[in-house]
C-alpha positions as CSV (number, residue, x, y, z in Angstrom):
1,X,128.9,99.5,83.2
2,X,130.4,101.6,86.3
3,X,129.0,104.5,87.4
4,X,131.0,107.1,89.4
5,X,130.1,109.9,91.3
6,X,131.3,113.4,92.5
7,X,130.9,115.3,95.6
8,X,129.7,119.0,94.9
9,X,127.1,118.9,97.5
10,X,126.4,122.6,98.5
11,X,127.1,123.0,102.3
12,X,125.0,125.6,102.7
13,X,121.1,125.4,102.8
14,X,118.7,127.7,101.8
15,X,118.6,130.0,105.1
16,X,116.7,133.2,103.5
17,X,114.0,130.4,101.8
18,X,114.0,128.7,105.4
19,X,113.8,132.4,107.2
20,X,111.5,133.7,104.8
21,X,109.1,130.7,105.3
22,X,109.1,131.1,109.1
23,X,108.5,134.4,108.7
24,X,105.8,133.8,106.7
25,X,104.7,131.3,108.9
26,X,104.1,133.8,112.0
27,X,102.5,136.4,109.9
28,X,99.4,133.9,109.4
29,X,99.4,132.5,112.8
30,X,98.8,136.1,114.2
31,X,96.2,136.5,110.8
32,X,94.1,132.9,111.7
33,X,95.1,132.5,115.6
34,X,96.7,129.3,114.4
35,X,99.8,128.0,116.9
36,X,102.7,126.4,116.6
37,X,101.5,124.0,118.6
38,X,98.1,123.3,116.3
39,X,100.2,123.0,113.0
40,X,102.2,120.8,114.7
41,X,99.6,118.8,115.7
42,X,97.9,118.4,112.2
43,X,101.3,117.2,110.4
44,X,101.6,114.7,113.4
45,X,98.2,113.5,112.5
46,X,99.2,113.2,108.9
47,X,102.2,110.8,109.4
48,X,100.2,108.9,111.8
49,X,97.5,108.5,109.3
50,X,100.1,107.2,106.4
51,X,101.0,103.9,105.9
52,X,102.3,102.5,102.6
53,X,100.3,99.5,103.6
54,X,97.0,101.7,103.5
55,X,98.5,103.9,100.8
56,X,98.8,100.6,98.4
57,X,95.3,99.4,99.0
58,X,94.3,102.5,98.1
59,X,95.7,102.7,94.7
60,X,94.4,98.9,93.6
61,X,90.8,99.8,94.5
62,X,91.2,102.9,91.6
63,X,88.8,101.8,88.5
64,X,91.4,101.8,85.2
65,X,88.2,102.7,83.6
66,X,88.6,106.3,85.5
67,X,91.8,107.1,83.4
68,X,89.5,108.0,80.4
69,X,87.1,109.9,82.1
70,X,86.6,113.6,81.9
71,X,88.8,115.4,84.1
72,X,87.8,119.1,84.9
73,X,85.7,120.5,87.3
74,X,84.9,124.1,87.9
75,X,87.6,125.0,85.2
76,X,90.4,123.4,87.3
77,X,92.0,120.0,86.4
78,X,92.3,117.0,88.6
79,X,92.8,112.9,88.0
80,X,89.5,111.2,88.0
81,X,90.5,107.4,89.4
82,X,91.9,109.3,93.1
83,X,91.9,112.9,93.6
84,X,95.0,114.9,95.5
85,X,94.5,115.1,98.9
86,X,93.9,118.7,100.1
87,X,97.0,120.0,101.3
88,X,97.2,123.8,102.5
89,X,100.1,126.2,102.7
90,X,100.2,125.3,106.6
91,X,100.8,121.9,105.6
92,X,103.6,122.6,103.3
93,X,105.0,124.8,106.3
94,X,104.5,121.8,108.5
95,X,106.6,119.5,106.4
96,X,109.5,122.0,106.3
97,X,109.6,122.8,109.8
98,X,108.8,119.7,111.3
99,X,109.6,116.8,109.2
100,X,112.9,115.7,110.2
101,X,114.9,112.8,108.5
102,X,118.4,111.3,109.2
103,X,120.7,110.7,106.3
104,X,124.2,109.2,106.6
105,X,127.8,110.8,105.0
106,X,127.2,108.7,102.2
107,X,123.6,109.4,101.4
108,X,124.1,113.0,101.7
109,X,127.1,113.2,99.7
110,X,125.7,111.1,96.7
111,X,125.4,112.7,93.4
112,X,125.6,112.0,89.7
113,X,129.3,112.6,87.6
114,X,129.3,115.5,85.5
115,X,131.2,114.4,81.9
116,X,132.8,117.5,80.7
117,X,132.9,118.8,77.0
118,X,129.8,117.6,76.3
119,X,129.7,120.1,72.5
120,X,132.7,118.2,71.4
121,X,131.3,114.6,72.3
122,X,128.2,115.1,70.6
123,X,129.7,116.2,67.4
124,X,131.8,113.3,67.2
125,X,128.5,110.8,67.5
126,X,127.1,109.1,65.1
127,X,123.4,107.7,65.1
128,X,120.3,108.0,67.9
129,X,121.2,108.9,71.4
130,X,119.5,110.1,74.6
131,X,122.0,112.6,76.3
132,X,120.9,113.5,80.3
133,X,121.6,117.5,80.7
134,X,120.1,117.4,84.2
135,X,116.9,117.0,86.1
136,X,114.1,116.4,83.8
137,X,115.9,117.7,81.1
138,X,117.0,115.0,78.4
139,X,118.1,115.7,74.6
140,X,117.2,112.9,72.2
141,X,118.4,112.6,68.7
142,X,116.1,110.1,66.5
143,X,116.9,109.9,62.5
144,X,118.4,113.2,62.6
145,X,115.4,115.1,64.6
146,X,115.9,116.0,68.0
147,X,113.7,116.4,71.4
148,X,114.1,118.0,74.3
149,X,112.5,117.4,77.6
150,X,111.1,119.9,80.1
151,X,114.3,122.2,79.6
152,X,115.8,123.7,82.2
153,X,119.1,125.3,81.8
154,X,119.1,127.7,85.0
155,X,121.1,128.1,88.2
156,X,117.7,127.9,89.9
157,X,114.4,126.4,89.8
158,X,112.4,129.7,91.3
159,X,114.2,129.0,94.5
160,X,116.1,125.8,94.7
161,X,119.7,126.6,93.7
162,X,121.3,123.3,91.0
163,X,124.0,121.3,93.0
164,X,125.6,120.2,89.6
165,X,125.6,122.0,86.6
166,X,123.7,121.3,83.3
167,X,125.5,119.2,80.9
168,X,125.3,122.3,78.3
169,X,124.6,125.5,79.0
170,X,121.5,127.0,76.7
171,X,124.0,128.9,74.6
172,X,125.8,125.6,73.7
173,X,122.8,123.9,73.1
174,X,121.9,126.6,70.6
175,X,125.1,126.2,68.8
176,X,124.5,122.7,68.1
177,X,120.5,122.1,67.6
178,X,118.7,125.0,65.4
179,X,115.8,122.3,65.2
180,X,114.3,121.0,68.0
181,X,111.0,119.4,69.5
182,X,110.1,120.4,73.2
183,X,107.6,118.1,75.8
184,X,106.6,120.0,78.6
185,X,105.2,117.5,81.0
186,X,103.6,120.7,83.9
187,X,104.5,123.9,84.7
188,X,106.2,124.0,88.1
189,X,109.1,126.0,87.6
190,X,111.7,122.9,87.7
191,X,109.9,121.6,84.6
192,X,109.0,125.2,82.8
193,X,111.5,127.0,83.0
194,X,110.8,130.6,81.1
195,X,114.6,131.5,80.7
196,X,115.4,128.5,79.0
197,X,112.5,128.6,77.0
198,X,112.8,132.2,75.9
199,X,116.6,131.4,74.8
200,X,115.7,128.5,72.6
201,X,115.0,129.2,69.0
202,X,111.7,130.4,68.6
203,X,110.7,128.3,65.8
204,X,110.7,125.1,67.9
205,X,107.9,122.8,68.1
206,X,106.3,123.0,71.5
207,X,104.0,120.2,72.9
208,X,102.2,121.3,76.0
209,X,99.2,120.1,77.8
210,X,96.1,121.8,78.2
211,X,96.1,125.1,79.7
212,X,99.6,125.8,78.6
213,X,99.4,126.9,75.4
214,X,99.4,130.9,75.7
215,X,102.0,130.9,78.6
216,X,104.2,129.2,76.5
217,X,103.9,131.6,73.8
218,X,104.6,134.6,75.4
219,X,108.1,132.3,76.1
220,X,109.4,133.8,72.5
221,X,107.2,130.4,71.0
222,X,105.2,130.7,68.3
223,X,104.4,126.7,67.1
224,X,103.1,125.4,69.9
225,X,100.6,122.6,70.5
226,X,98.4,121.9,73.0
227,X,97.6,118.4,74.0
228,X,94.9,116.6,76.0
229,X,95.6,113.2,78.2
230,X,95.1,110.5,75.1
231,X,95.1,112.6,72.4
232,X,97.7,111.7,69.6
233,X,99.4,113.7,67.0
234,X,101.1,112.5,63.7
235,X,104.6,113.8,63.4
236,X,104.7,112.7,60.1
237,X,108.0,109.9,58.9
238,X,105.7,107.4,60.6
239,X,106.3,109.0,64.1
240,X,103.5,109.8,66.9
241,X,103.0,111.8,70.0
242,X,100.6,110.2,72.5
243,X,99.5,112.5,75.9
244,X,99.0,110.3,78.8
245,X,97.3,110.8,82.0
246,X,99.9,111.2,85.1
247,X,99.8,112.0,89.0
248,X,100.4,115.2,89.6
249,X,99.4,118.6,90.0
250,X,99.7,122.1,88.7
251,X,100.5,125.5,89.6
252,X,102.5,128.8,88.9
253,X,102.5,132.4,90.1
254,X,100.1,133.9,88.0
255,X,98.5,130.4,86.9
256,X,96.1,129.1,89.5
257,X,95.9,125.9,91.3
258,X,95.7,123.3,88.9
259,X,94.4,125.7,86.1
260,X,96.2,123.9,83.6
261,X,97.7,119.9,83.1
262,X,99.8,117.6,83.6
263,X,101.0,114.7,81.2
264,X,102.9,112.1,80.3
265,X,104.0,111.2,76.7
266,X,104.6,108.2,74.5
267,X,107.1,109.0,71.4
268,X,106.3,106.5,69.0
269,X,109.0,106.3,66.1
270,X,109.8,103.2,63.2
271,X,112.4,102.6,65.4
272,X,112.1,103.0,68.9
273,X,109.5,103.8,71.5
274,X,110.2,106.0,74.1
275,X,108.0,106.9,77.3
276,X,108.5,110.4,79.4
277,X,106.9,109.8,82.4
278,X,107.1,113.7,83.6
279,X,106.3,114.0,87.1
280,X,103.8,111.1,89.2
281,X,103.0,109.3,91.9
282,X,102.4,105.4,91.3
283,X,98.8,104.7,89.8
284,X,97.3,102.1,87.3
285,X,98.2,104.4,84.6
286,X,101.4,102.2,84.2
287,X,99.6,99.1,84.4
288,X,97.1,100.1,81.3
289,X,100.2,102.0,79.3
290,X,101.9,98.8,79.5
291,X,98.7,97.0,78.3
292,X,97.6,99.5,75.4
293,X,101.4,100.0,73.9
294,X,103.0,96.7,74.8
295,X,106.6,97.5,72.9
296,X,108.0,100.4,74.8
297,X,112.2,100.6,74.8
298,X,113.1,103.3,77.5
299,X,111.2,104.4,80.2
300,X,112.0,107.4,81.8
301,X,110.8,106.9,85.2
302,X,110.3,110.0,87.9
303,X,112.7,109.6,90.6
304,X,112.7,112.6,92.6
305,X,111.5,114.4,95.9
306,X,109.7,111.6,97.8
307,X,110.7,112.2,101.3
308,X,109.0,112.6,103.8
309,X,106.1,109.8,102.6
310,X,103.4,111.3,104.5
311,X,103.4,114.3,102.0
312,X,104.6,113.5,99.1
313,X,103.3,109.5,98.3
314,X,100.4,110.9,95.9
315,X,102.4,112.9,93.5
316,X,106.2,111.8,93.5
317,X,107.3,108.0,93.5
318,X,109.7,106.3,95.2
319,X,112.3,104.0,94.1
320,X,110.5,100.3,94.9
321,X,107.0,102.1,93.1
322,X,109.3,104.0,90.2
323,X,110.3,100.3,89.3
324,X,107.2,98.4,90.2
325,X,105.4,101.3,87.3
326,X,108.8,100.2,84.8
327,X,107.6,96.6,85.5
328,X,104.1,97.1,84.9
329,X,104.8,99.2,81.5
330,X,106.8,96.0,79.8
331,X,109.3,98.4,78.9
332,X,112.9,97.3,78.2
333,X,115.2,99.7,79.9
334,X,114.5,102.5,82.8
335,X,116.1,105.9,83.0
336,X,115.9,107.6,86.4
337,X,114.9,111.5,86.0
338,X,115.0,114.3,88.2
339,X,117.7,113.0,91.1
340,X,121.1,114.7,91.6
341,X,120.3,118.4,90.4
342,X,118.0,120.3,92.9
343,X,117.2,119.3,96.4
344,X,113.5,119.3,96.4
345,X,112.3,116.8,99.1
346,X,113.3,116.3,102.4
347,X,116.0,113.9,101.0
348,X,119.6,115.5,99.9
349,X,119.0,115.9,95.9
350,X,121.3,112.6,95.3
351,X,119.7,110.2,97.5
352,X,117.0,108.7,95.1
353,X,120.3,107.5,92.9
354,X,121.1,105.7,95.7
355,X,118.1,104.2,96.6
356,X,117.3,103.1,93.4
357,X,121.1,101.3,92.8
358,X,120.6,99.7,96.7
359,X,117.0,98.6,95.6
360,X,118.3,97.0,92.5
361,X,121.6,95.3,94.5
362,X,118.7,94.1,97.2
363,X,116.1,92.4,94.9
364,X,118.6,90.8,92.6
365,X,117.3,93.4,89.6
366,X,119.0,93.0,86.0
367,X,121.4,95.7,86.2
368,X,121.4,95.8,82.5
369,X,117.8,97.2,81.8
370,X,118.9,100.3,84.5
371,X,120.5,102.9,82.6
372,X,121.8,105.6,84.6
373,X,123.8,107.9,83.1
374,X,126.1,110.7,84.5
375,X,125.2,114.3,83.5
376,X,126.6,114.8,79.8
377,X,126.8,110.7,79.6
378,X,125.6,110.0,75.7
379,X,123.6,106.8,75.6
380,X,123.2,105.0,72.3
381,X,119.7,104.1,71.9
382,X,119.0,100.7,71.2
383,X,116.5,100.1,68.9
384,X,113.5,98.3,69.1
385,X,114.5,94.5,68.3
386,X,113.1,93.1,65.0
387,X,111.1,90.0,66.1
Protein backbone atom coordinates (compact mmCIF):
# COMPACT_ATOMS: atom_id res chain seq x y z
CA UNK A 1 0.00 0.00 0.00
CA UNK A 2 1.15 3.84 -0.64
CA UNK A 3 1.12 6.12 1.88
CA UNK A 4 0.96 9.91 1.08
CA UNK A 5 1.55 12.82 3.03
CA UNK A 6 0.53 16.53 3.38
CA UNK A 7 2.32 19.56 4.48
CA UNK A 8 0.33 21.54 7.16
CA UNK A 9 3.36 22.04 9.31
CA UNK A 10 2.55 25.19 11.53
CA UNK A 11 5.40 27.82 10.82
CA UNK A 12 5.14 29.28 13.89
CA UNK A 13 6.41 27.82 17.27
CA UNK A 14 5.10 28.27 20.48
CA UNK A 15 6.80 31.77 21.46
CA UNK A 16 4.54 32.69 24.66
CA UNK A 17 5.23 28.75 25.89
CA UNK A 18 8.99 29.40 24.89
CA UNK A 19 8.85 33.07 26.65
CA UNK A 20 6.86 32.02 29.40
CA UNK A 21 9.42 29.16 30.15
CA UNK A 22 12.33 31.59 30.18
CA UNK A 23 10.63 33.68 32.17
CA UNK A 24 10.09 31.23 34.49
CA UNK A 25 13.38 30.14 34.24
CA UNK A 26 14.97 33.49 35.69
CA UNK A 27 12.44 33.82 38.41
CA UNK A 28 14.09 30.61 40.03
CA UNK A 29 17.58 31.34 39.25
CA UNK A 30 17.27 34.66 41.30
CA UNK A 31 14.96 32.19 43.97
CA UNK A 32 17.99 29.23 44.25
CA UNK A 33 21.15 31.43 42.90
CA UNK A 34 21.29 28.87 40.15
CA UNK A 35 22.98 30.35 36.64
CA UNK A 36 22.70 29.96 33.33
CA UNK A 37 25.79 28.78 33.24
CA UNK A 38 25.23 25.85 36.13
CA UNK A 39 22.01 24.54 34.32
CA UNK A 40 23.90 24.38 31.46
CA UNK A 41 26.43 22.53 32.81
CA UNK A 42 24.17 19.81 34.36
CA UNK A 43 22.25 19.00 30.92
CA UNK A 44 25.87 18.88 29.36
CA UNK A 45 26.62 16.31 31.95
CA UNK A 46 23.47 14.44 31.12
CA UNK A 47 24.21 13.88 27.37
CA UNK A 48 27.72 13.11 28.13
CA UNK A 49 26.54 10.47 30.51
CA UNK A 50 23.97 8.78 27.79
CA UNK A 51 24.90 6.30 25.51
CA UNK A 52 22.46 3.84 23.97
CA UNK A 53 25.22 1.48 24.39
CA UNK A 54 25.07 1.98 28.27
CA UNK A 55 21.31 2.64 28.12
CA UNK A 56 20.84 -1.07 26.46
CA UNK A 57 22.89 -2.86 29.13
CA UNK A 58 20.94 -1.35 31.39
CA UNK A 59 17.63 -2.56 30.46
CA UNK A 60 18.91 -6.55 30.01
CA UNK A 61 20.19 -6.55 33.56
CA UNK A 62 16.27 -5.67 34.71
CA UNK A 63 14.86 -8.97 36.56
CA UNK A 64 11.39 -9.93 34.39
CA UNK A 65 10.53 -11.26 37.77
CA UNK A 66 10.29 -7.29 38.87
CA UNK A 67 7.24 -6.71 36.52
CA UNK A 68 4.99 -8.52 39.14
CA UNK A 69 6.17 -6.92 42.02
CA UNK A 70 4.43 -4.38 44.15
CA UNK A 71 4.82 -1.02 42.83
CA UNK A 72 3.99 1.87 45.34
CA UNK A 73 5.95 3.48 47.67
CA UNK A 74 5.01 6.37 49.99
CA UNK A 75 1.47 6.47 48.11
CA UNK A 76 3.25 7.37 44.74
CA UNK A 77 3.61 4.82 41.90
CA UNK A 78 6.73 3.84 40.17
CA UNK A 79 8.10 0.56 37.95
CA UNK A 80 9.86 -1.85 40.11
CA UNK A 81 12.51 -3.69 37.47
CA UNK A 82 14.29 0.33 36.86
CA UNK A 83 12.96 3.32 38.46
CA UNK A 84 12.80 6.92 36.42
CA UNK A 85 15.66 8.82 36.72
CA UNK A 86 15.12 12.04 38.78
CA UNK A 87 14.64 14.71 36.54
CA UNK A 88 13.74 18.28 37.93
CA UNK A 89 11.99 21.26 36.44
CA UNK A 90 15.62 22.77 35.69
CA UNK A 91 16.16 19.81 33.70
CA UNK A 92 13.11 20.05 31.65
CA UNK A 93 14.20 23.83 31.23
CA UNK A 94 17.60 22.63 30.17
CA UNK A 95 16.35 20.37 27.38
CA UNK A 96 14.17 23.26 25.91
CA UNK A 97 16.75 25.78 25.93
CA UNK A 98 19.73 24.00 25.27
CA UNK A 99 19.05 20.87 23.36
CA UNK A 100 19.45 21.77 19.87
CA UNK A 101 18.83 19.28 16.91
CA UNK A 102 19.19 19.69 13.06
CA UNK A 103 16.35 18.44 10.93
CA UNK A 104 16.31 18.62 7.10
CA UNK A 105 13.19 20.18 4.72
CA UNK A 106 12.03 16.89 4.40
CA UNK A 107 12.03 15.73 8.08
CA UNK A 108 10.48 18.81 9.13
CA UNK A 109 7.86 18.95 6.72
CA UNK A 110 6.72 15.15 7.12
CA UNK A 111 3.30 14.43 8.35
CA UNK A 112 0.52 12.00 8.12
CA UNK A 113 -2.59 12.52 5.08
CA UNK A 114 -5.68 13.57 6.57
CA UNK A 115 -8.70 11.39 4.59
CA UNK A 116 -11.67 13.71 4.64
CA UNK A 117 -15.45 12.68 5.26
CA UNK A 118 -14.57 10.34 7.56
CA UNK A 119 -18.81 10.09 8.94
CA UNK A 120 -19.69 9.11 5.56
CA UNK A 121 -16.90 6.36 5.09
CA UNK A 122 -17.68 4.72 8.26
CA UNK A 123 -21.27 4.38 7.53
CA UNK A 124 -20.60 2.72 4.40
CA UNK A 125 -18.23 -0.14 6.17
CA UNK A 126 -19.11 -3.25 6.87
CA UNK A 127 -17.33 -5.54 9.57
CA UNK A 128 -14.27 -4.84 12.30
CA UNK A 129 -12.09 -1.94 11.69
CA UNK A 130 -9.46 0.19 13.56
CA UNK A 131 -9.91 3.89 12.32
CA UNK A 132 -6.69 6.35 13.52
CA UNK A 133 -8.49 9.88 14.63
CA UNK A 134 -5.10 11.23 15.69
CA UNK A 135 -2.36 10.88 18.32
CA UNK A 136 -3.20 8.23 20.66
CA UNK A 137 -6.53 8.32 19.75
CA UNK A 138 -7.89 5.09 17.76
CA UNK A 139 -11.64 3.90 17.31
CA UNK A 140 -12.09 0.16 17.02
CA UNK A 141 -15.25 -1.53 16.03
CA UNK A 142 -15.20 -5.45 17.07
CA UNK A 143 -18.66 -7.58 16.54
CA UNK A 144 -20.58 -4.47 16.59
CA UNK A 145 -18.97 -2.92 20.09
CA UNK A 146 -16.67 -0.16 19.81
CA UNK A 147 -13.43 1.26 21.71
CA UNK A 148 -11.83 4.19 21.92
CA UNK A 149 -8.34 4.99 22.90
CA UNK A 150 -7.10 7.79 25.15
CA UNK A 151 -9.48 10.40 23.25
CA UNK A 152 -8.47 13.42 22.41
CA UNK A 153 -10.54 15.58 20.26
CA UNK A 154 -8.95 19.19 21.12
CA UNK A 155 -7.01 21.92 19.33
CA UNK A 156 -4.62 21.51 22.20
CA UNK A 157 -3.02 19.20 24.44
CA UNK A 158 -2.66 21.84 27.64
CA UNK A 159 -0.30 23.70 25.51
CA UNK A 160 0.90 22.00 22.32
CA UNK A 161 -1.37 23.27 19.61
CA UNK A 162 -2.55 19.85 16.89
CA UNK A 163 -0.68 20.36 13.39
CA UNK A 164 -3.44 18.17 11.71
CA UNK A 165 -6.77 17.87 12.68
CA UNK A 166 -8.73 14.95 14.23
CA UNK A 167 -10.20 12.62 11.86
CA UNK A 168 -13.74 13.47 13.58
CA UNK A 169 -14.54 16.03 15.52
CA UNK A 170 -16.21 14.89 19.16
CA UNK A 171 -19.56 16.01 17.87
CA UNK A 172 -19.29 13.62 14.78
CA UNK A 173 -18.16 11.01 16.79
CA UNK A 174 -21.23 11.37 19.00
CA UNK A 175 -23.49 11.10 15.99
CA UNK A 176 -22.26 7.91 15.02
CA UNK A 177 -21.29 5.81 18.37
CA UNK A 178 -23.91 6.21 21.41
CA UNK A 179 -21.95 3.09 22.85
CA UNK A 180 -18.58 3.06 23.45
CA UNK A 181 -15.67 1.60 25.56
CA UNK A 182 -12.76 4.08 26.60
CA UNK A 183 -8.76 2.88 27.74
CA UNK A 184 -7.08 5.51 29.31
CA UNK A 185 -3.43 4.43 29.27
CA UNK A 186 -2.16 7.89 31.92
CA UNK A 187 -3.25 11.11 32.54
CA UNK A 188 -0.89 13.66 30.81
CA UNK A 189 -3.14 15.84 29.14
CA UNK A 190 -2.32 14.42 25.47
CA UNK A 191 -3.80 11.16 26.71
CA UNK A 192 -6.75 12.57 29.15
CA UNK A 193 -8.18 14.95 27.68
CA UNK A 194 -11.17 16.38 30.08
CA UNK A 195 -13.04 18.17 27.10
CA UNK A 196 -13.28 15.18 25.15
CA UNK A 197 -14.18 13.15 27.84
CA UNK A 198 -16.82 15.44 29.25
CA UNK A 199 -18.51 15.50 25.52
CA UNK A 200 -18.72 11.79 25.24
CA UNK A 201 -21.81 10.15 26.35
CA UNK A 202 -21.80 9.68 29.92
CA UNK A 203 -22.90 6.23 29.98
CA UNK A 204 -19.60 4.94 28.45
CA UNK A 205 -17.51 2.33 29.90
CA UNK A 206 -14.32 3.76 31.24
CA UNK A 207 -11.17 1.64 32.06
CA UNK A 208 -8.59 3.60 33.96
CA UNK A 209 -5.67 2.61 35.94
CA UNK A 210 -5.24 3.09 39.44
CA UNK A 211 -5.52 6.44 40.87
CA UNK A 212 -7.84 7.53 38.12
CA UNK A 213 -10.97 6.57 38.93
CA UNK A 214 -12.51 9.74 40.70
CA UNK A 215 -10.89 12.22 38.21
CA UNK A 216 -12.46 10.56 35.56
CA UNK A 217 -15.75 10.81 37.07
CA UNK A 218 -16.00 14.18 37.67
CA UNK A 219 -15.37 13.99 33.48
CA UNK A 220 -19.49 13.65 33.27
CA UNK A 221 -18.48 9.52 33.76
CA UNK A 222 -20.28 7.48 35.85
CA UNK A 223 -19.14 3.54 34.87
CA UNK A 224 -15.87 3.68 35.33
CA UNK A 225 -13.32 1.03 36.27
CA UNK A 226 -10.35 1.10 37.74
CA UNK A 227 -7.54 -1.31 36.85
CA UNK A 228 -4.22 -2.53 38.41
CA UNK A 229 -1.04 -3.69 36.08
CA UNK A 230 -2.24 -7.56 35.54
CA UNK A 231 -5.45 -7.44 36.67
CA UNK A 232 -8.07 -8.84 34.10
CA UNK A 233 -11.71 -8.16 33.54
CA UNK A 234 -14.34 -10.27 31.70
CA UNK A 235 -16.21 -8.25 29.14
CA UNK A 236 -18.52 -10.92 28.79
CA UNK A 237 -19.11 -12.53 24.72
CA UNK A 238 -15.83 -14.31 25.50
CA UNK A 239 -13.88 -10.91 25.48
CA UNK A 240 -11.18 -9.76 28.21
CA UNK A 241 -9.31 -6.70 29.40
CA UNK A 242 -5.80 -7.32 30.66
CA UNK A 243 -3.74 -4.07 32.45
CA UNK A 244 -0.17 -4.40 31.79
CA UNK A 245 2.78 -2.79 33.28
CA UNK A 246 4.39 0.07 31.03
CA UNK A 247 7.33 2.78 31.20
CA UNK A 248 6.10 5.80 32.02
CA UNK A 249 5.18 8.26 34.46
CA UNK A 250 2.31 10.26 35.73
CA UNK A 251 1.21 13.64 36.55
CA UNK A 252 -1.46 16.49 36.28
CA UNK A 253 -2.16 19.91 37.77
CA UNK A 254 -3.92 19.02 40.72
CA UNK A 255 -2.71 15.25 40.66
CA UNK A 256 0.77 14.86 42.02
CA UNK A 257 3.79 13.33 40.69
CA UNK A 258 3.12 9.91 39.89
CA UNK A 259 -0.03 9.80 42.26
CA UNK A 260 -1.76 7.65 39.95
CA UNK A 261 -0.69 4.90 36.92
CA UNK A 262 0.15 4.09 33.97
CA UNK A 263 -0.79 0.94 31.73
CA UNK A 264 -0.82 -0.83 28.94
CA UNK A 265 -3.73 -3.11 27.84
CA UNK A 266 -4.35 -6.36 26.05
CA UNK A 267 -8.00 -6.71 24.37
CA UNK A 268 -8.64 -10.15 24.10
CA UNK A 269 -11.72 -11.00 21.79
CA UNK A 270 -12.94 -14.69 19.88
CA UNK A 271 -11.51 -13.06 17.10
CA UNK A 272 -8.73 -10.95 17.34
CA UNK A 273 -6.19 -9.75 19.94
CA UNK A 274 -5.31 -6.41 20.13
CA UNK A 275 -2.36 -4.75 22.29
CA UNK A 276 -2.40 -0.74 23.23
CA UNK A 277 0.85 -0.09 24.27
CA UNK A 278 -0.03 3.63 25.77
CA UNK A 279 2.90 5.47 26.41
CA UNK A 280 6.76 3.65 27.19
CA UNK A 281 10.14 3.43 26.98
CA UNK A 282 11.60 -0.04 25.80
CA UNK A 283 11.71 -2.67 28.82
CA UNK A 284 11.32 -6.58 29.19
CA UNK A 285 7.70 -5.94 29.54
CA UNK A 286 7.50 -6.74 25.68
CA UNK A 287 9.67 -9.65 25.96
CA UNK A 288 7.33 -11.45 28.84
CA UNK A 289 3.84 -10.10 27.01
CA UNK A 290 4.99 -11.77 24.02
CA UNK A 291 5.78 -14.88 26.16
CA UNK A 292 2.49 -14.98 28.44
CA UNK A 293 -0.08 -14.16 25.32
CA UNK A 294 1.78 -15.56 22.39
CA UNK A 295 -1.24 -14.80 19.67
CA UNK A 296 -1.34 -11.07 19.56
CA UNK A 297 -2.75 -9.47 15.89
CA UNK A 298 -2.01 -5.64 16.12
CA UNK A 299 0.27 -3.92 18.16
CA UNK A 300 -0.03 -0.49 18.64
CA UNK A 301 3.38 0.56 19.36
CA UNK A 302 4.32 4.27 21.01
CA UNK A 303 6.12 6.25 18.45
CA UNK A 304 6.39 9.60 19.71
CA UNK A 305 8.63 12.41 21.43
CA UNK A 306 12.00 10.67 21.69
CA UNK A 307 14.38 13.41 20.83
CA UNK A 308 16.80 14.51 22.38
CA UNK A 309 17.89 10.74 23.78
CA UNK A 310 19.52 12.01 26.77
CA UNK A 311 16.02 12.87 28.26
CA UNK A 312 13.69 11.10 26.98
CA UNK A 313 15.21 7.18 26.39
CA UNK A 314 13.40 5.90 29.74
CA UNK A 315 9.86 6.88 28.99
CA UNK A 316 9.36 7.28 25.13
CA UNK A 317 10.81 4.74 22.43
CA UNK A 318 12.30 5.24 19.45
CA UNK A 319 11.78 3.79 16.21
CA UNK A 320 14.68 0.72 16.09
CA UNK A 321 13.27 -0.03 20.13
CA UNK A 322 9.35 0.60 19.07
CA UNK A 323 10.10 -2.35 16.64
CA UNK A 324 12.59 -4.42 18.47
CA UNK A 325 9.33 -4.38 21.60
CA UNK A 326 6.81 -5.43 18.21
CA UNK A 327 9.46 -8.17 17.65
CA UNK A 328 9.69 -9.39 21.03
CA UNK A 329 5.64 -9.35 21.49
CA UNK A 330 5.17 -12.08 18.45
CA UNK A 331 2.58 -9.95 17.25
CA UNK A 332 1.47 -9.88 13.61
CA UNK A 333 1.10 -6.35 12.54
CA UNK A 334 2.45 -2.84 14.18
CA UNK A 335 0.54 0.39 14.29
CA UNK A 336 2.61 3.50 14.95
CA UNK A 337 0.68 5.93 17.64
CA UNK A 338 1.20 9.32 18.62
CA UNK A 339 3.48 10.85 15.50
CA UNK A 340 2.04 13.55 13.17
CA UNK A 341 -0.38 15.42 15.59
CA UNK A 342 1.45 17.42 18.36
CA UNK A 343 5.05 18.41 18.43
CA UNK A 344 6.11 17.11 21.80
CA UNK A 345 9.92 16.30 21.52
CA UNK A 346 12.60 18.11 20.24
CA UNK A 347 11.71 16.38 16.83
CA UNK A 348 9.06 18.19 14.35
CA UNK A 349 5.72 16.14 15.37
CA UNK A 350 6.11 14.08 11.89
CA UNK A 351 9.53 12.85 12.10
CA UNK A 352 9.00 9.54 13.98
CA UNK A 353 6.76 8.52 10.61
CA UNK A 354 9.80 8.97 8.97
CA UNK A 355 12.09 7.30 10.90
CA UNK A 356 10.17 4.38 11.31
CA UNK A 357 9.44 4.04 7.16
CA UNK A 358 13.59 4.69 6.69
CA UNK A 359 14.19 2.03 9.54
CA UNK A 360 12.01 -0.47 7.84
CA UNK A 361 13.59 0.50 4.01
CA UNK A 362 17.14 0.06 5.88
CA UNK A 363 16.82 -3.33 7.58
CA UNK A 364 14.96 -5.02 4.76
CA UNK A 365 11.58 -5.11 7.27
CA UNK A 366 8.30 -6.75 5.82
CA UNK A 367 6.49 -3.79 4.80
CA UNK A 368 3.37 -5.79 5.04
CA UNK A 369 3.18 -6.32 8.94
CA UNK A 370 3.62 -2.09 9.14
CA UNK A 371 0.33 -0.61 9.06
CA UNK A 372 0.37 3.04 8.93
CA UNK A 373 -2.53 4.66 8.27
CA UNK A 374 -3.35 8.31 7.37
CA UNK A 375 -5.65 10.23 9.77
CA UNK A 376 -9.40 9.03 9.02
CA UNK A 377 -7.66 5.81 7.00
CA UNK A 378 -10.20 2.76 8.00
CA UNK A 379 -8.17 -0.41 8.41
CA UNK A 380 -9.97 -3.74 8.08
CA UNK A 381 -8.95 -5.83 10.91
CA UNK A 382 -7.68 -9.11 10.08
CA UNK A 383 -8.66 -11.62 12.17
CA UNK A 384 -6.75 -13.97 14.02
CA UNK A 385 -5.89 -16.90 11.50
CA UNK A 386 -7.58 -20.29 12.33
CA UNK A 387 -4.63 -22.74 12.70
Amino acid sequence: MKYSYINTVNKKPLRKFYYLAILIFFLLSALFSCSLSALFSCSSKDKENFSEAGWATGVEETDAKDLYAPHMENDRFYAPWMKMPDKSFLDVLGWKLFSKENFTEEERNFLPHVIPDTVERIAKTKGDFILWIGHNTFLVRINETFWLTDPIFSKRALIPARVTPPALTLSEFNTLVKDVNIIISHNHYDHLDSASMEGLPENSAVFVPKGLKDLVMDMNKKNVTEMDWWQEVELGNGSTLICLPAQHWSMRIGQGRNKSLWASYLLITPTVTLYFGGDSGYFKGFREFGKKFPKIDYAFMATTAYLPRWFMYYQHMNAEEAVKGFNELGARFFIPTQWGTFPLGSEPAGFPGLDLLRHIKDNGLDPARFKIPAIGEILMIEPTPTP
